[in-house]
C-alpha positions as CSV (number, residue, x, y, z in Angstrom):
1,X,75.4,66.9,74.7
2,X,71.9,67.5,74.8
3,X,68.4,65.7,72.9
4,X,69.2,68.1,69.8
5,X,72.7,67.9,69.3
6,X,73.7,64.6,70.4
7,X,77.0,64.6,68.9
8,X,77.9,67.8,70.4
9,X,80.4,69.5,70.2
10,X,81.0,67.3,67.0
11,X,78.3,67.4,64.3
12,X,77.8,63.8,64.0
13,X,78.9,60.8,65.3
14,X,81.2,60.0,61.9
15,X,82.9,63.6,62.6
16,X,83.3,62.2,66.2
17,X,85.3,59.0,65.3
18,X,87.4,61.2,62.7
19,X,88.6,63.7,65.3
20,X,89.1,60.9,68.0
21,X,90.8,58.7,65.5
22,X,93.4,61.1,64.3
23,X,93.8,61.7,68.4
24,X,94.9,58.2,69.0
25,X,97.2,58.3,66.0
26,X,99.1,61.4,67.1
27,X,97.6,63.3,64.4
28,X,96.6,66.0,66.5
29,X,99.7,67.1,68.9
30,X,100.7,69.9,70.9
31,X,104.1,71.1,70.0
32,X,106.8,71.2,72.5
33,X,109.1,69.3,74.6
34,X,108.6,66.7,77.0
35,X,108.0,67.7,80.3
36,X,109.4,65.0,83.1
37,X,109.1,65.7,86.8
38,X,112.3,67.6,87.9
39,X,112.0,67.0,91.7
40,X,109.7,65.6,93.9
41,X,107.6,67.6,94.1
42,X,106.9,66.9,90.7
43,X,106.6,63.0,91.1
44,X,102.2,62.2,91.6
45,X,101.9,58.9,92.9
């Protein structure tokens, strides 16, 4: 974000709300399964 593109990397702050809207409503997923923690290791506390 800088003083001439203040929306960046968006190209305004409507496009902004679009893209973080269809985030929110799982719009915009990464396909594959869901990972779970398979030892602990794996467990962050």
């Amino acid at each position: 974000m800088t003083k001439d593109f203040p929306h960046r990397p968006f190209c305004s702050q409507r496009c902004k709300s679009i893209d973080f809207g269809d985030w929110v409503l799982e719009n915009h997923k990464i396909e594959g399964e869901e990972m779970l923690p398979n030892n602990e290791d794996d467990n962050y506390e």
